[in-house]
N, CA, C and O atoms as a GROMACS GRO file, in nm:
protein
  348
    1UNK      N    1   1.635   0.921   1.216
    1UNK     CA    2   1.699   0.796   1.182
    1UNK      C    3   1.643   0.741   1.050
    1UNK      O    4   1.711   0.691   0.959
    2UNK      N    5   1.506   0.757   1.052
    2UNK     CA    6   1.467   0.685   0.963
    2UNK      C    7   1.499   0.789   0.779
    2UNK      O    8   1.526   0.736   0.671
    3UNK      N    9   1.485   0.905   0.801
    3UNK     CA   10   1.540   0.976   0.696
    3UNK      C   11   1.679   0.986   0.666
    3UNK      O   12   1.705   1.026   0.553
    4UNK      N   13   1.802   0.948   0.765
    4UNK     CA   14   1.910   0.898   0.740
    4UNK      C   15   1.903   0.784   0.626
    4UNK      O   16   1.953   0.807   0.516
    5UNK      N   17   1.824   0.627   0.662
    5UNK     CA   18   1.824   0.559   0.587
    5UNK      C   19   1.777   0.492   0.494
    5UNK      O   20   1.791   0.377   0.450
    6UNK      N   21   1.678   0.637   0.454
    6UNK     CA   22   1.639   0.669   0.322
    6UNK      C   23   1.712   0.703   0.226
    6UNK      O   24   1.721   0.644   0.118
    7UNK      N   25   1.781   0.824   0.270
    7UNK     CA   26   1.926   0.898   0.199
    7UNK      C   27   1.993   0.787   0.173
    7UNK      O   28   1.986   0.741   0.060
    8UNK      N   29   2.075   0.719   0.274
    8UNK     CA   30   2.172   0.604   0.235
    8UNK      C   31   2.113   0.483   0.159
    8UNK      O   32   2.200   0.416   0.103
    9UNK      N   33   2.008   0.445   0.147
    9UNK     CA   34   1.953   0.338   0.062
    9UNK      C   35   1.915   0.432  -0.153
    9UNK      O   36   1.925   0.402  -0.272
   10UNK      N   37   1.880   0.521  -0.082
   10UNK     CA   38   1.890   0.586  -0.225
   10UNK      C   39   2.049   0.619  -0.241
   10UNK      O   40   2.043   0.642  -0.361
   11UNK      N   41   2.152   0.634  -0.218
   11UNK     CA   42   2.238   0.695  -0.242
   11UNK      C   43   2.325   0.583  -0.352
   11UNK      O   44   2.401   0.599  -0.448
   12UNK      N   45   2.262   0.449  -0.272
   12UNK     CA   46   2.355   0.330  -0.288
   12UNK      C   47   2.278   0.280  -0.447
   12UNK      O   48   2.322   0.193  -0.522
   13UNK      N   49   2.186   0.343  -0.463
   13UNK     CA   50   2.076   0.256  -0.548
   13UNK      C   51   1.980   0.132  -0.460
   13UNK      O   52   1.864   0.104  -0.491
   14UNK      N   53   2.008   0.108  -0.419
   14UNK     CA   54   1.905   0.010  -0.348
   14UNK      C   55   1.745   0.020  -0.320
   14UNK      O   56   1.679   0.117  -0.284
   15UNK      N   57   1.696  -0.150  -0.355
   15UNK     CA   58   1.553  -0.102  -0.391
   15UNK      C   59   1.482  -0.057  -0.235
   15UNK      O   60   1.506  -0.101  -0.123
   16UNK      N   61   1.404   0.028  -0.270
   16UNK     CA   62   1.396   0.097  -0.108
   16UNK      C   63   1.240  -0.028  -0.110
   16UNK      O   64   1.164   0.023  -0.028
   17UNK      N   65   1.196  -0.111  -0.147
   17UNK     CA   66   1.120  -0.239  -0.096
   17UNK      C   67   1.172  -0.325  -0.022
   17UNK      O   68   1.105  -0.384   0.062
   18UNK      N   69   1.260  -0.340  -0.035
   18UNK     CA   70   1.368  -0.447   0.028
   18UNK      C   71   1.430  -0.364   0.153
   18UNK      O   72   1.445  -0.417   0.263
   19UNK      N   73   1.452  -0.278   0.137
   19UNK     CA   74   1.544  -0.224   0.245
   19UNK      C   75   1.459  -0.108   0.365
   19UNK      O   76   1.477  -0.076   0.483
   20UNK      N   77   1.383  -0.079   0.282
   20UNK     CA   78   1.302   0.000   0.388
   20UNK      C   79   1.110  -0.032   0.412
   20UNK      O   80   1.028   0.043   0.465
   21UNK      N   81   1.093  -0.142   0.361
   21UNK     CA   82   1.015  -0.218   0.389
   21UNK      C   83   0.875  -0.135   0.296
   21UNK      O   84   0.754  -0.154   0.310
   22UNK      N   85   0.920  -0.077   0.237
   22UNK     CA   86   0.776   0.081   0.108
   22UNK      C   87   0.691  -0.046  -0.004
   22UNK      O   88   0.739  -0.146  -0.059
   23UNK      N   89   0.562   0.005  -0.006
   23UNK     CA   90   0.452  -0.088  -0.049
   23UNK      C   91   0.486  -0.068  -0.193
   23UNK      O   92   0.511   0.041  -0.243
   24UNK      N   93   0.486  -0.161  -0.244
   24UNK     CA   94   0.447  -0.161  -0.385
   24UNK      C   95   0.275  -0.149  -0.422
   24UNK      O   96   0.193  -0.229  -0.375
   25UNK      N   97   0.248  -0.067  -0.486
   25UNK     CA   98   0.128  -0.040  -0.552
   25UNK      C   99   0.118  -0.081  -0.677
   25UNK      O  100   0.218  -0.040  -0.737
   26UNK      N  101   0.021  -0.164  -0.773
   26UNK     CA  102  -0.007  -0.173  -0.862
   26UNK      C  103  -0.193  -0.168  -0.901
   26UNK      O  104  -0.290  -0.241  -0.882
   27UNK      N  105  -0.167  -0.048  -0.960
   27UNK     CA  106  -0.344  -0.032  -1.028
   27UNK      C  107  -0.355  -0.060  -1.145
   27UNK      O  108  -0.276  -0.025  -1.232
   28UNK      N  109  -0.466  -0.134  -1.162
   28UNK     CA  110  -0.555  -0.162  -1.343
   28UNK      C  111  -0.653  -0.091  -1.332
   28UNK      O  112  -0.754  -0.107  -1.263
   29UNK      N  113  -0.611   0.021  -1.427
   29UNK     CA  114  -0.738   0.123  -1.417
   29UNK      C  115  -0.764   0.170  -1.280
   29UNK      O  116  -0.670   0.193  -1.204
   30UNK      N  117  -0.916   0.190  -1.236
   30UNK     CA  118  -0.965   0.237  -1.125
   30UNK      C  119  -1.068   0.118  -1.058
   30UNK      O  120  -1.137   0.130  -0.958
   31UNK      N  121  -1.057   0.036  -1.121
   31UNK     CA  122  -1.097  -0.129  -1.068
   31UNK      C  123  -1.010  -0.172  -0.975
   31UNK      O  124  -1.080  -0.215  -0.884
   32UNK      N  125  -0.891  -0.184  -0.946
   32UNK     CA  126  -0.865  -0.285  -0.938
   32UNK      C  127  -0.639  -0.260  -0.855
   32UNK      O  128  -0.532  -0.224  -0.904
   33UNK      N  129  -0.680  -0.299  -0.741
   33UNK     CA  130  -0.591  -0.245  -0.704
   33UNK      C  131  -0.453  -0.345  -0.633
   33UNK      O  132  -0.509  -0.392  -0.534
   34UNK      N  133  -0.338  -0.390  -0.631
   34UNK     CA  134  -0.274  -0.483  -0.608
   34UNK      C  135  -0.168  -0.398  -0.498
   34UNK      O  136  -0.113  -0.294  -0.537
   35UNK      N  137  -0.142  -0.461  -0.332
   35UNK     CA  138  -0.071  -0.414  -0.259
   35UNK      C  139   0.049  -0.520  -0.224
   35UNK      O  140   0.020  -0.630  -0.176
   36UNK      N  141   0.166  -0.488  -0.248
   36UNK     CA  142   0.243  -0.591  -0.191
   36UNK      C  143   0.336  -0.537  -0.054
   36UNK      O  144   0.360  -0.417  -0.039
   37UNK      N  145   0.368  -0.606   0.009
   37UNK     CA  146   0.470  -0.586   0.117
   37UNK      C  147   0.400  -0.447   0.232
   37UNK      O  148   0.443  -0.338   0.270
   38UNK      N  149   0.265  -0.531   0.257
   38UNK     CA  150   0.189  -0.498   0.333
   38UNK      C  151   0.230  -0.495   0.489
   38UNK      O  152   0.317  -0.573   0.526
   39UNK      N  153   0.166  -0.402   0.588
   39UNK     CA  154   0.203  -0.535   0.782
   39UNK      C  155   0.078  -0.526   0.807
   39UNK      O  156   0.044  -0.584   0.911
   40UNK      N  157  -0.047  -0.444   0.717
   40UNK     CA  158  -0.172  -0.547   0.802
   40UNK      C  159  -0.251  -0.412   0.768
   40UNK      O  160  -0.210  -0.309   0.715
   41UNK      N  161  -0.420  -0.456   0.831
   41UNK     CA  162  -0.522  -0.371   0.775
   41UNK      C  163  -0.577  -0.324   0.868
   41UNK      O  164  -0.645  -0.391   0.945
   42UNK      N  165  -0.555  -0.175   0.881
   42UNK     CA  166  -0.612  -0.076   0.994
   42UNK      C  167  -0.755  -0.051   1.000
   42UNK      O  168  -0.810  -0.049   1.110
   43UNK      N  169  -0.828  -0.030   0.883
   43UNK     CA  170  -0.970   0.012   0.870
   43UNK      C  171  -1.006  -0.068   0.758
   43UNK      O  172  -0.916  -0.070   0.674
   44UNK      N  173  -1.137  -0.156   0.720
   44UNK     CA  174  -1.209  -0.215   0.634
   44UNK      C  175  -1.369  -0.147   0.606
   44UNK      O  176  -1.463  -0.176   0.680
   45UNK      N  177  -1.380  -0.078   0.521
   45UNK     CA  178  -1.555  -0.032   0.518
   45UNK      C  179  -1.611  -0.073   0.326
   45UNK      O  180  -1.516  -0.097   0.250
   46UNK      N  181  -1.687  -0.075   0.292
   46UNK     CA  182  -1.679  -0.046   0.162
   46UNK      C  183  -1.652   0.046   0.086
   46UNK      O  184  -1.658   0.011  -0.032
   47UNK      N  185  -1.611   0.199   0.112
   47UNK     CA  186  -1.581   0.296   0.143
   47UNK      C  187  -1.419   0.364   0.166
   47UNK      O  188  -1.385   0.474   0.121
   48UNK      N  189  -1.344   0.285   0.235
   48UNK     CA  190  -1.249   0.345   0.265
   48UNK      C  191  -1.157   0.207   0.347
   48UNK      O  192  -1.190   0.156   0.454
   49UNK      N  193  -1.044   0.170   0.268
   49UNK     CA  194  -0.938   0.048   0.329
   49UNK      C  195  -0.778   0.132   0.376
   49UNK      O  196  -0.692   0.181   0.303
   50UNK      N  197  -0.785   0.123   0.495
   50UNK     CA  198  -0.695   0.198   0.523
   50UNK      C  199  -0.564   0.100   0.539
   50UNK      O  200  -0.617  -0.010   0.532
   51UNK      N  201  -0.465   0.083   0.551
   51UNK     CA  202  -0.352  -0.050   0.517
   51UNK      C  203  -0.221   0.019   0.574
   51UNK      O  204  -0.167   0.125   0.542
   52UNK      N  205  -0.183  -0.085   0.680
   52UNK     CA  206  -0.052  -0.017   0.722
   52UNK      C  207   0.048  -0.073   0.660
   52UNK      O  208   0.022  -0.193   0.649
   53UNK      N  209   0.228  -0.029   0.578
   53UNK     CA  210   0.308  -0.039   0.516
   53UNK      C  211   0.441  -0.026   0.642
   53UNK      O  212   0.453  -0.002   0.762
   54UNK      N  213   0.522  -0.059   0.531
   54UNK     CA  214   0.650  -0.016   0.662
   54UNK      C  215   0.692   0.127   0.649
   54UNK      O  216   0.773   0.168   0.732
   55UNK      N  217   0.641   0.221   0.540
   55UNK     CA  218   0.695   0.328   0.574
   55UNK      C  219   0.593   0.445   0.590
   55UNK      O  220   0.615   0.560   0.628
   56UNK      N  221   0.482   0.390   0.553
   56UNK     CA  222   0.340   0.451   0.539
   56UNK      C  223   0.223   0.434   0.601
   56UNK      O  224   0.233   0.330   0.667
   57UNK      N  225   0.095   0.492   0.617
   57UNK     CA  226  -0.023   0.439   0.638
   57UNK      C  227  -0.083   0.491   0.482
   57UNK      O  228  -0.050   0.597   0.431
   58UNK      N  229  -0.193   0.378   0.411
   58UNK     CA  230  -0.190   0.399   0.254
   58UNK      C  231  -0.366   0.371   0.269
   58UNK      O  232  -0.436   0.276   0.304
   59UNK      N  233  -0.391   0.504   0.225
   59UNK     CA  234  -0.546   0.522   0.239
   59UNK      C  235  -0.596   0.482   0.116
   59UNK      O  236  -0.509   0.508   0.033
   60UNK      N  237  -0.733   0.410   0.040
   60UNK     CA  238  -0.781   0.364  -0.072
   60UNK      C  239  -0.939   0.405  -0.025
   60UNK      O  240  -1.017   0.344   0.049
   61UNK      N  241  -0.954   0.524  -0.092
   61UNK     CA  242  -1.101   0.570  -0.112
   61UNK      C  243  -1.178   0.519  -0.227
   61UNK      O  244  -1.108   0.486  -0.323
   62UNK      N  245  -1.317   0.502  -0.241
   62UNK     CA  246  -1.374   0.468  -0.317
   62UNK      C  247  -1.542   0.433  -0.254
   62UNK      O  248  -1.597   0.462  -0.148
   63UNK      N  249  -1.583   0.361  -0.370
   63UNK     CA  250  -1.688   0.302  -0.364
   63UNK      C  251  -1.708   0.151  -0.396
   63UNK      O  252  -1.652   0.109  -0.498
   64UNK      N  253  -1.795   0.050  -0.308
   64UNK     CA  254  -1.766  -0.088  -0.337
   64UNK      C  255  -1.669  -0.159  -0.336
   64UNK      O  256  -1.655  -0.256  -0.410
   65UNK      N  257  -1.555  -0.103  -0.216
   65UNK     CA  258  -1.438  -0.203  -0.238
   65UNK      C  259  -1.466  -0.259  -0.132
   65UNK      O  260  -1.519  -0.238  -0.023
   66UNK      N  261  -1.374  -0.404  -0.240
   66UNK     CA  262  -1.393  -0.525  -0.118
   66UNK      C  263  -1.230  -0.584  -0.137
   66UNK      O  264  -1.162  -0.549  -0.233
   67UNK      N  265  -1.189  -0.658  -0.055
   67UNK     CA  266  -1.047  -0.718  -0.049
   67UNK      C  267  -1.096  -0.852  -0.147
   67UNK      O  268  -1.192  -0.912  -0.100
   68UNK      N  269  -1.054  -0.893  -0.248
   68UNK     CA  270  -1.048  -0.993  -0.282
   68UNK      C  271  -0.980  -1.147  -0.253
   68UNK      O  272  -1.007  -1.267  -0.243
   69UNK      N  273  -0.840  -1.015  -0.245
   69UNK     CA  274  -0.734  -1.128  -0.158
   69UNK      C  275  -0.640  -1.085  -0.077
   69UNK      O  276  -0.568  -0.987  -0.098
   70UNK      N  277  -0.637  -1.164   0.025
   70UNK     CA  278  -0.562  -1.110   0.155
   70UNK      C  279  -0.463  -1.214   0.183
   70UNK      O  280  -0.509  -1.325   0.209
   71UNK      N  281  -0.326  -1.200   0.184
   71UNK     CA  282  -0.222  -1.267   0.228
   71UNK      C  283  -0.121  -1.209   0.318
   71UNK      O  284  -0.110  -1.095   0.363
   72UNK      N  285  -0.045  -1.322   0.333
   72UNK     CA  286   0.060  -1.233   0.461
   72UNK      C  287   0.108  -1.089   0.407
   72UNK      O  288   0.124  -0.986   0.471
   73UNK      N  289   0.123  -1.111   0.281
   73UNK     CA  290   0.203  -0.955   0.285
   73UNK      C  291   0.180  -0.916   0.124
   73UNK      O  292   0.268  -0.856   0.062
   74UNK      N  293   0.039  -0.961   0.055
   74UNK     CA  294  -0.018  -0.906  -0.081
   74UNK      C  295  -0.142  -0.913   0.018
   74UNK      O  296  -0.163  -0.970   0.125
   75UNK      N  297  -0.237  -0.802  -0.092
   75UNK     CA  298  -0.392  -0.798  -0.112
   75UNK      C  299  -0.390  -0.720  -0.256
   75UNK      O  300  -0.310  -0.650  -0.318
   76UNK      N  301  -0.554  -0.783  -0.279
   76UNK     CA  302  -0.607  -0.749  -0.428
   76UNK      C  303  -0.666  -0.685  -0.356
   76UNK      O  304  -0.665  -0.739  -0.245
   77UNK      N  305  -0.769  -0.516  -0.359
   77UNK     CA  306  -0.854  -0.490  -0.366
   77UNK      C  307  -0.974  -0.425  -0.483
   77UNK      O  308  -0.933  -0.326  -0.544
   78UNK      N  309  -1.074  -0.457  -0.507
   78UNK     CA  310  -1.158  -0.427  -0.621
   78UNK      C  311  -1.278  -0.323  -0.596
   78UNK      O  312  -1.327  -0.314  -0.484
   79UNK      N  313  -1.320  -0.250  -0.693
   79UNK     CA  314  -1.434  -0.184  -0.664
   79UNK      C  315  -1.406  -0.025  -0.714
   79UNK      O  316  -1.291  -0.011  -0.754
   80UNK      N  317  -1.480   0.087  -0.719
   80UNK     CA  318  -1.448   0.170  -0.792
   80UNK      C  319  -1.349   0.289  -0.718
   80UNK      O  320  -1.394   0.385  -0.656
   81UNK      N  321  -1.213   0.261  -0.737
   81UNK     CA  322  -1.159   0.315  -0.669
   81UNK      C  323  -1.129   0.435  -0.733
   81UNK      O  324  -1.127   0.448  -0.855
   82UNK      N  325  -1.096   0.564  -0.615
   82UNK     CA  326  -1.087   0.702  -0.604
   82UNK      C  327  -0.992   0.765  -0.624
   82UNK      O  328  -0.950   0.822  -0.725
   83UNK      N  329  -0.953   0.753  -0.511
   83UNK     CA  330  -0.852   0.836  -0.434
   83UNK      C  331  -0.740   0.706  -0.363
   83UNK      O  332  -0.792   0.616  -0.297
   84UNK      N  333  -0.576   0.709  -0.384
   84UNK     CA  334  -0.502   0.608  -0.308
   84UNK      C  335  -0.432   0.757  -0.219
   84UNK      O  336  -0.369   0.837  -0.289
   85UNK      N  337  -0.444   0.779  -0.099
   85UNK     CA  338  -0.405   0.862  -0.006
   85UNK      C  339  -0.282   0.829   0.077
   85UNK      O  340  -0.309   0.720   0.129
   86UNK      N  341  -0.153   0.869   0.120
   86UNK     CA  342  -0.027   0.825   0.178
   86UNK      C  343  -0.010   0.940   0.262
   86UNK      O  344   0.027   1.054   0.235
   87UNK      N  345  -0.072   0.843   0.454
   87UNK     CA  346  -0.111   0.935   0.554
   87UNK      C  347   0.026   0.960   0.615
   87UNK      O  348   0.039   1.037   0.710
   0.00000   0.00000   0.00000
């Protein structure tokens, strides 16, 4: 089902954020990491922020990260990030 309305949301053009609920990622450099259209945070370590999405689970390896900012459905996270992993 859900790869049905993938196909049909790409077919139409439609932004698949809106319609299939997929995280926006924005990185500055390897500092500094911006998540939008989040549903919440599975694992917190300094080490490893694991973040559940609507179409993903979105792994952020590193060292020294900390959430800066946490909202209903953004987070900043900072620190020397690695690896962004999509489980």
């Amino acid at each position: 089902m859900k790869k049905k309305r993938e196909i049909f949301v790409q077919a139409l053009g439609l932004p698949k954020d809106l319609c299939l609920g997929a995280a926006i990622l924005t990185a500055v450099g390897s500092m500094e990491i911006t998540i939008e259209n989040h549903k919440g945070l599975l694992e917190y370590d300094p080490d490893c922020i694991r973040i559940l999405s609507g179409m993903c689970r979105i792994r952020i390896e590193g060292s020294d990260l900390s959430i800066s900012y946490f909202g209903r459905d953004s987070m900043k996270i900072t620190g020397r990030i690695q690896k962004i992993i999509y489980e």
